[in-house]
MMTF fields as JSON, N, C-alpha, C and O atoms, coordinates in Angstrom:
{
  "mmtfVersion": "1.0.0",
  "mmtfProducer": "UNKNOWN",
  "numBonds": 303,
  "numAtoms": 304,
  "numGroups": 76,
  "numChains": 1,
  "numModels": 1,
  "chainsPerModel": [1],
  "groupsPerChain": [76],
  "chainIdList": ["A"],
  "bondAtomList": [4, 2, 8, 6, 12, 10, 16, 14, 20, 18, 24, 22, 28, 26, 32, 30, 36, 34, 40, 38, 44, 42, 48, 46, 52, 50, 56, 54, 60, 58, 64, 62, 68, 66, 72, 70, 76, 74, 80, 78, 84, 82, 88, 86, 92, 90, 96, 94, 100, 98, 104, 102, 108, 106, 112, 110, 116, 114, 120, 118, 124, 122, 128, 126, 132, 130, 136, 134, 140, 138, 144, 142, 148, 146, 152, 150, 156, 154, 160, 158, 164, 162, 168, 166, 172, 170, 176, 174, 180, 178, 184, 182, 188, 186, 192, 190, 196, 194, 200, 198, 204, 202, 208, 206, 212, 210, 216, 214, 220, 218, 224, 222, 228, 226, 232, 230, 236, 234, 240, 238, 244, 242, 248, 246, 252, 250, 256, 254, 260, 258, 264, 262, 268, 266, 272, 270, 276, 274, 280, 278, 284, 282, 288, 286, 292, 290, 296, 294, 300, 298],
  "bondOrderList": [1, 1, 1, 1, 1, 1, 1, 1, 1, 1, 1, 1, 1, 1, 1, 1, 1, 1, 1, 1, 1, 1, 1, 1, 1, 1, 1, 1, 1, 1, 1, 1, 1, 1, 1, 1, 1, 1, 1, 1, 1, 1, 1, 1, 1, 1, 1, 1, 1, 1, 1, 1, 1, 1, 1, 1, 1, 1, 1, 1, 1, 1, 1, 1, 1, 1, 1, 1, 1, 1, 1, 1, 1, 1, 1],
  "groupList": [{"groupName": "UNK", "atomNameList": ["N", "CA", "C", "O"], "elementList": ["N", "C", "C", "O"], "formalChargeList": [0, 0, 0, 0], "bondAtomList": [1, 0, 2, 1, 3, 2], "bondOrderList": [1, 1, 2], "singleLetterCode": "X", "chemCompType": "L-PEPTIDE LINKING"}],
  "groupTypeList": [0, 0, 0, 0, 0, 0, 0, 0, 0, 0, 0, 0, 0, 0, 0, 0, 0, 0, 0, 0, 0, 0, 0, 0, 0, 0, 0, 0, 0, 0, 0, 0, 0, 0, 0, 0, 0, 0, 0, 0, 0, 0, 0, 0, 0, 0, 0, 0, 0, 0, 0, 0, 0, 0, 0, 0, 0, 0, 0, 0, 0, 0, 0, 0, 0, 0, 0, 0, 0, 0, 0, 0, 0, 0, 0, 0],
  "groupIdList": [1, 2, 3, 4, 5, 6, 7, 8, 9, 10, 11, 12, 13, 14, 15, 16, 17, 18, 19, 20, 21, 22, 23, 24, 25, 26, 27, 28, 29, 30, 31, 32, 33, 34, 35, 36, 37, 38, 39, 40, 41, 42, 43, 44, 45, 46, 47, 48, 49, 50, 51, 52, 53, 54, 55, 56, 57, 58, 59, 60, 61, 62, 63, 64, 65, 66, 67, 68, 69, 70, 71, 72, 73, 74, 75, 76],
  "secStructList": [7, 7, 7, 7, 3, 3, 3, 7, 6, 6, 7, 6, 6, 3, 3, 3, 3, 6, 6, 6, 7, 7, 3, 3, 3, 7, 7, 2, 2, 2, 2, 2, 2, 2, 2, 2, 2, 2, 2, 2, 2, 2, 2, 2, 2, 2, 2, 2, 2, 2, 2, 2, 2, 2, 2, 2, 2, 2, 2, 2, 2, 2, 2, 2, 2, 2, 2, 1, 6, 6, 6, 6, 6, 6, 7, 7],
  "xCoordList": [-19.414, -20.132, -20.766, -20.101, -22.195, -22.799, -23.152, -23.829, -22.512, -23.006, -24.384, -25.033, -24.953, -26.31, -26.164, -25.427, -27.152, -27.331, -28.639, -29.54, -28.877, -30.235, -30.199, -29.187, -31.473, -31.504, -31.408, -31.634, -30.957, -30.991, -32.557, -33.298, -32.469, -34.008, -33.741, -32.549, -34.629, -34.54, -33.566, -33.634, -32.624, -31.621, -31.711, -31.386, -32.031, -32.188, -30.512, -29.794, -30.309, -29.301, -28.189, -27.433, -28.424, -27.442, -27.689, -28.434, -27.009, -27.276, -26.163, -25.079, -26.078, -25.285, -24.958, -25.823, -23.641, -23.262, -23.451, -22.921, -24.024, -24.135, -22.968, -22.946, -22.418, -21.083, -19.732, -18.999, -19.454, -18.697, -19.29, -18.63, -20.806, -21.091, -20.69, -20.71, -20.264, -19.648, -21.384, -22.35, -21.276, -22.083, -22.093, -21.061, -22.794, -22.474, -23.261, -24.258, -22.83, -23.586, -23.624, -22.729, -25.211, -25.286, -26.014, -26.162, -26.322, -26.515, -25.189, -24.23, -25.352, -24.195, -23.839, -22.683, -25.1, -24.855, -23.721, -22.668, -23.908, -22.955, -22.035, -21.058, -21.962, -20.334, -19.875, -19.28, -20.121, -19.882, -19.147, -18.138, -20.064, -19.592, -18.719, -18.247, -18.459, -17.428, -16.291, -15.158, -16.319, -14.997, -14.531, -13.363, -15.624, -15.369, -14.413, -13.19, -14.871, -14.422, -13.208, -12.726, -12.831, -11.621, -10.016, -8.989, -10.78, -9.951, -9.803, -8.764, -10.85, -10.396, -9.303, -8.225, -9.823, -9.144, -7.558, -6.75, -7.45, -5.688, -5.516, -4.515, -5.996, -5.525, -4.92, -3.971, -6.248, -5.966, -4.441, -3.848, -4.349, -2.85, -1.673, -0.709, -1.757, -0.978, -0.527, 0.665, -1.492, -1.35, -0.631, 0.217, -0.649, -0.637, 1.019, 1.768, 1.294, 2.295, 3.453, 4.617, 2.842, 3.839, 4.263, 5.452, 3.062, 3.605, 4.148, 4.168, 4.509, 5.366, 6.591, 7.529, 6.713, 8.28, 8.511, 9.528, 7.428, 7.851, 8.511, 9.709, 7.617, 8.154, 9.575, 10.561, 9.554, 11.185, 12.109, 13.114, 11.794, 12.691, 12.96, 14.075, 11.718, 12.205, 12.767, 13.293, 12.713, 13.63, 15.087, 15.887, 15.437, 16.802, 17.109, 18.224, 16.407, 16.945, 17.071, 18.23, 16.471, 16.396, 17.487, 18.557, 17.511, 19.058, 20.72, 21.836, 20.446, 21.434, 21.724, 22.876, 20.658, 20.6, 21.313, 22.349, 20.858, 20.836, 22.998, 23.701, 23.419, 24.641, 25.338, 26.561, 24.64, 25.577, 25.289, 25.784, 24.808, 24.443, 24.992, 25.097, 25.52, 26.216, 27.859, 28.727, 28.284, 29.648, 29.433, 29.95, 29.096, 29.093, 28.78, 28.645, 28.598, 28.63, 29.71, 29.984, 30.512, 31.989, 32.724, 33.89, 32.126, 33.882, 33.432, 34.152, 32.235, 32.631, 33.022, 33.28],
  "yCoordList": [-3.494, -3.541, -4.924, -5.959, -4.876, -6.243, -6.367, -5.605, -7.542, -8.436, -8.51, -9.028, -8.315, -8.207, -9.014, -8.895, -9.925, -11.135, -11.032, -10.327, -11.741, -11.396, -12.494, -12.893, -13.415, -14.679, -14.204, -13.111, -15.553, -15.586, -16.425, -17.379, -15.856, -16.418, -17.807, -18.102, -18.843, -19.796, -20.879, -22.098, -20.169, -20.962, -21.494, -20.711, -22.423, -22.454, -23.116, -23.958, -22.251, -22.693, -21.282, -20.9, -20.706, -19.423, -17.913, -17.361, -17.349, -16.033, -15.104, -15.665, -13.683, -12.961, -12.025, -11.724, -11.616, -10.736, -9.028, -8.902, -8.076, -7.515, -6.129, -4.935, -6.702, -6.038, -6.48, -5.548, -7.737, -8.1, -8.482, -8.602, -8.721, -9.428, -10.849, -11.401, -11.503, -12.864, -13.827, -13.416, -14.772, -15.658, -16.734, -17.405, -16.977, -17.571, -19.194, -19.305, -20.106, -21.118, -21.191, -21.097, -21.419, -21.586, -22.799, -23.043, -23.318, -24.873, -25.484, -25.529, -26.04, -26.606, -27.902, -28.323, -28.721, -29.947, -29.977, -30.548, -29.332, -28.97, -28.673, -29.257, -27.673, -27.176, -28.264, -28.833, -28.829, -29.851, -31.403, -32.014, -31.665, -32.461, -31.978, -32.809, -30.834, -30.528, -30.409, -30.494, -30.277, -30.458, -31.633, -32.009, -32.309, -34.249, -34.253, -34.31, -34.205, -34.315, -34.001, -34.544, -32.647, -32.047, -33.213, -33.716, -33.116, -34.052, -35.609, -36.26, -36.037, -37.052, -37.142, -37.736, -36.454, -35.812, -35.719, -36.647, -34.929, -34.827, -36.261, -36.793, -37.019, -38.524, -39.613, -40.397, -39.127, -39.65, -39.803, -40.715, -38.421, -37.5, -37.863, -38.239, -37.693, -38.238, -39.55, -39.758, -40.729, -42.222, -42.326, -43.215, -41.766, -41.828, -41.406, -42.121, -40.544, -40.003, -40.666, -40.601, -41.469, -42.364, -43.369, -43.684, -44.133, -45.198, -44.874, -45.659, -43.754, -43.059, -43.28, -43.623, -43.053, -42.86, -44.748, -45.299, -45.299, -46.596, -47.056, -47.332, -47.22, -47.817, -47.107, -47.754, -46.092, -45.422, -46.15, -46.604, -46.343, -46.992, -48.363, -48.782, -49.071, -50.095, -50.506, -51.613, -49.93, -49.525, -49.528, -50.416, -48.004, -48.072, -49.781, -50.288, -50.239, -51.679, -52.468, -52.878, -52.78, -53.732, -53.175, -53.741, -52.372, -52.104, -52.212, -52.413, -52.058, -52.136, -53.992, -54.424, -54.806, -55.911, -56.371, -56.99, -56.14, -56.689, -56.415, -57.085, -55.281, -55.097, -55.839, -55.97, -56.319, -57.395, -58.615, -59.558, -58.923, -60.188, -60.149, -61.254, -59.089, -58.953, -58.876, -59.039, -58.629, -59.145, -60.58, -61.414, -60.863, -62.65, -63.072, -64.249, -63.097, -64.077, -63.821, -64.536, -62.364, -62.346, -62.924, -63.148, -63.37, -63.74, -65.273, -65.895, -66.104, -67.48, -68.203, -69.38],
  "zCoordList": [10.509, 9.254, 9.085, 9.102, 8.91, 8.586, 7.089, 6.399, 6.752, 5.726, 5.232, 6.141, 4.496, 3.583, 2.333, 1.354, 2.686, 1.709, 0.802, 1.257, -0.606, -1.344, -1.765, -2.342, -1.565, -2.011, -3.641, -4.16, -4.247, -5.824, -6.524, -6.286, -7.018, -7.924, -8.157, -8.081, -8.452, -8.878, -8.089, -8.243, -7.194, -6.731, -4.886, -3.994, -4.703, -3.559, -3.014, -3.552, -1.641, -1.23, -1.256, -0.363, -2.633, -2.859, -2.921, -3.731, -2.017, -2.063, -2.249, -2.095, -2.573, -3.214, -1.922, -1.1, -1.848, -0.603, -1.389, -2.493, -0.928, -1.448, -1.106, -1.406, -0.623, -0.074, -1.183, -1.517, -1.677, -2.683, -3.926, -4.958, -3.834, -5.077, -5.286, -6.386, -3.979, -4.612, -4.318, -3.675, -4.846, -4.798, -3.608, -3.595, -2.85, -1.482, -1.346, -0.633, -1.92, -1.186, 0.598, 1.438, 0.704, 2.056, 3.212, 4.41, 1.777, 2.256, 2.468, 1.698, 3.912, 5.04, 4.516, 4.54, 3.908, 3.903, 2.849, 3.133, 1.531, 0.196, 0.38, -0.088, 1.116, 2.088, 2.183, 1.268, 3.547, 3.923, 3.207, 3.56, 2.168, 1.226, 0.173, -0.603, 0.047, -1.251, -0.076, -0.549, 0.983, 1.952, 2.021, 1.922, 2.222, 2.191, 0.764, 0.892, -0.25, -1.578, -2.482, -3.476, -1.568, -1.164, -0.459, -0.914, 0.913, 1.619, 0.85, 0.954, 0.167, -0.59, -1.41, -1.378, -2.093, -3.439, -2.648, -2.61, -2.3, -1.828, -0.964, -1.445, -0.021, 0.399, -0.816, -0.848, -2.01, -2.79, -4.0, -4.576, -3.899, -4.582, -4.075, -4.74, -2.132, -1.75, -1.723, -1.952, -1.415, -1.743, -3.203, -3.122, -4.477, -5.489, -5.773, -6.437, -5.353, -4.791, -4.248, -4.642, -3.053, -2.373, -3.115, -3.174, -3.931, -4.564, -6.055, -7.003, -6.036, -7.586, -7.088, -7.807, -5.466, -4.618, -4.851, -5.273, -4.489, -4.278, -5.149, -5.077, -6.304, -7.672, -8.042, -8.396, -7.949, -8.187, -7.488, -8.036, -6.01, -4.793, -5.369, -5.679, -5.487, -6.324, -7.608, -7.723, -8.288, -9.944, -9.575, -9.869, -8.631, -8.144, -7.341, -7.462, -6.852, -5.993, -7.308, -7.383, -8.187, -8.964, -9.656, -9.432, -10.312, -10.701, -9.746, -10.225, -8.72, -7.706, -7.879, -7.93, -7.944, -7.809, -8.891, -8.645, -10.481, -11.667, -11.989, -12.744, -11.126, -11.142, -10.025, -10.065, -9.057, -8.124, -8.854, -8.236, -9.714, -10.2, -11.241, -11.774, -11.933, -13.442, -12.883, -13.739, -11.453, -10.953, -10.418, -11.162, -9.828, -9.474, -10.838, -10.501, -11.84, -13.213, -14.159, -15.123, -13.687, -14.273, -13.544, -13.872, -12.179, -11.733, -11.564, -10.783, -12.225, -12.347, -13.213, -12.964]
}
């Protein structure tokens, strides 16, 4: 079964499958860049992410610390 496409009026770039009705961008370059934009987007989430772990990691140390330092000033 082949796919049958109908350009859209006014719209360059998009056409309609006339098998689902979905709307098809088919300019590559747009593709292309909303993929870029994508993959950003989550590098970005993830980096964001890590340093949520960090700051936590460090919270727990600084507290670990602030309690070895609250026994060495009871026992002088």
């Amino acid at each position: 079964m082949r796919n049958e496409y109908i350009k859209i009026e006014d719209e360059v770039g998009y056409v309609k499958d006339t098998r689902t009705g979905a709307i098809l961008n088919i300019n590559r370059n747009e593709v292309e860049a909303a993929r870029e934009r994508k993959k950003l987007r989550k590098l970005q989430e993830q980096e964001l992410e890590e340093m949520k772990e960090t700051v936590h990691d460090l919270k727990n140390e600084m507290s670990e610390v602030k309690q070895l330092l609250n026994k060495i000033a009871e026992r002088l």
